[in-house]
C-alpha positions as CSV (number, residue, x, y, z in Angstrom):
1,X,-101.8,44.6,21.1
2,X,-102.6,46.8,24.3
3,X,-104.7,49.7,23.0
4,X,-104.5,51.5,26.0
5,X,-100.9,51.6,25.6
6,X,-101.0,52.7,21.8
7,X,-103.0,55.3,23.0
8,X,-101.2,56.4,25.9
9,X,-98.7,56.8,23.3
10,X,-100.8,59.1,20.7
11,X,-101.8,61.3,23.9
12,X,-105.2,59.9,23.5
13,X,-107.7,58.0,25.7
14,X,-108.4,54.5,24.7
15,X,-111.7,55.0,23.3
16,X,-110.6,57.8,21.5
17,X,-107.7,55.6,19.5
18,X,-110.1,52.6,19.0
19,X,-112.3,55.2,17.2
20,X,-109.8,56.0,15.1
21,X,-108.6,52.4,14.7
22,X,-112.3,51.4,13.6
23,X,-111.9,54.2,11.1
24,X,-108.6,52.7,9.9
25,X,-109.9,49.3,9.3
26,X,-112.8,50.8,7.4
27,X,-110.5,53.3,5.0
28,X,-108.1,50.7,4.7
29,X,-110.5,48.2,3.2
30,X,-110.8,50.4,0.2
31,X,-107.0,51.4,0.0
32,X,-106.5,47.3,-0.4
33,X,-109.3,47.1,-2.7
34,X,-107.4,50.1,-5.0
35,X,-104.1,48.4,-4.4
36,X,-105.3,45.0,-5.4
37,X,-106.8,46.6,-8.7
38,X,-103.8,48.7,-9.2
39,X,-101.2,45.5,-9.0
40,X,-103.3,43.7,-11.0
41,X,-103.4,46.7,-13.8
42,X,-100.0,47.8,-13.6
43,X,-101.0,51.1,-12.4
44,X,-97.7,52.4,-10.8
45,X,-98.8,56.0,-10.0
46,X,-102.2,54.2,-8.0
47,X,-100.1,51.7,-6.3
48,X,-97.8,54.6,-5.0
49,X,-100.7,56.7,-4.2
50,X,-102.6,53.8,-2.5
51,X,-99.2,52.8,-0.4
52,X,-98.4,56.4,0.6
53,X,-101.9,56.6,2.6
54,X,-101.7,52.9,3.9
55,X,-98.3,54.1,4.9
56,X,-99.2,57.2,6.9
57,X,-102.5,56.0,8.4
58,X,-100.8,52.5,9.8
59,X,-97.6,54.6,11.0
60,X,-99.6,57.2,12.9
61,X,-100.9,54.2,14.7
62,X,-98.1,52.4,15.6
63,X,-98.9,49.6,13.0
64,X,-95.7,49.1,12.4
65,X,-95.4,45.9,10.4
66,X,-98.0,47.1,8.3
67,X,-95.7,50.2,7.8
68,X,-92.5,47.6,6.6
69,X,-94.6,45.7,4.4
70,X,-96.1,48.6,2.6
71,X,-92.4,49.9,2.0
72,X,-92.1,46.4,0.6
73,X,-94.7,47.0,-1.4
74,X,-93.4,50.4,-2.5
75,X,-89.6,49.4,-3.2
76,X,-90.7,46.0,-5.2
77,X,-92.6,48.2,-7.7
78,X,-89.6,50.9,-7.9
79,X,-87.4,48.4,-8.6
80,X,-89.9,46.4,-11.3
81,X,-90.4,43.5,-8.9
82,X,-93.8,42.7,-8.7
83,X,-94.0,38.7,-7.6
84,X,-94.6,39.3,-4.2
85,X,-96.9,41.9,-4.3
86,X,-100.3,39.9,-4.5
87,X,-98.8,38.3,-1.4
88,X,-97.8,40.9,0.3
89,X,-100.7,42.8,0.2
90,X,-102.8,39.7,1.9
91,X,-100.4,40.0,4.6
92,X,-101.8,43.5,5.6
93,X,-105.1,42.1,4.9
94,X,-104.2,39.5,7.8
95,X,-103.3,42.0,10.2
96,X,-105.9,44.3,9.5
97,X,-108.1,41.2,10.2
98,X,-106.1,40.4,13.3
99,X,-106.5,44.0,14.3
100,X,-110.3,44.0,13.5
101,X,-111.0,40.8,15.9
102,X,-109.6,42.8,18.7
103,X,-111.4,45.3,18.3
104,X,-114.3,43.1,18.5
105,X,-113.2,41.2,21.7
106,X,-112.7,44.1,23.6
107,X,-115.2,44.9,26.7
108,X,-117.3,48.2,25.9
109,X,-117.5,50.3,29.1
110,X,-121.4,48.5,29.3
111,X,-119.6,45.4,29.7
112,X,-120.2,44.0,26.0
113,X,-118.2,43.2,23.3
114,X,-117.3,45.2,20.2
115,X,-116.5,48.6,18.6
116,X,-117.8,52.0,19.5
117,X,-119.5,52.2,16.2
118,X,-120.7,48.3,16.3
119,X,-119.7,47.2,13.0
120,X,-116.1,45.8,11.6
């Protein structure tokens, strides 16, 4: 994943869009954490609620796979198919992982490593 490009994109600089990336990975933490509870409780209206923002965020940064497995998400519980949910939603928690490390590899303008905030 370029950031610069995804940013280019967004009509932001590239430290502006991994600020808001680092703010993704944080937010999204919790939005799993809700999901997880919310498959494992049946919780329909939560697991909509929680998928609509996952949604949003990840599409207004280009996170597009995350975007097509959330749907997945969304359409199994519509349609009362919940075995791949569990599974699903450690997908995204692989990608936000993925994401997360790059975030962490990439130079800072003083030549070290990690995010503008420090912590992922």
């Amino acid at each position: 994943m370029n950031f610069k490009v995804q940013a280019e994109k967004m009509g932001l600089d590239e430290d502006e869009y991994v600020e808001i990336v680092d703010l993704f990975i944080k937010t999204t933490a919790d939005n799993l954490r809700q999901l997880r509870s919310a498959v494992k409780t049946g919780d329909r209206s939560k697991i909509r609620q929680e998928t609509h923002s996952l949604k949003g965020a990840a599409l207004n940064l280009g996170f597009l796979e995350i975007c097509e497995i959330v749907e997945r998400i969304a359409k199994g519980v519509q349609e009362n198919s919940w075995q791949e949910l569990s599974a699903d939603i450690e997908v995204i928690q692989g990608r936000i992982d993925w994401i997360a490390g790059l975030l962490v590899q990439r130079p800072m303008e003083d030549g070290s490593r990690g995010t503008p905030g420090g912590d992922v």
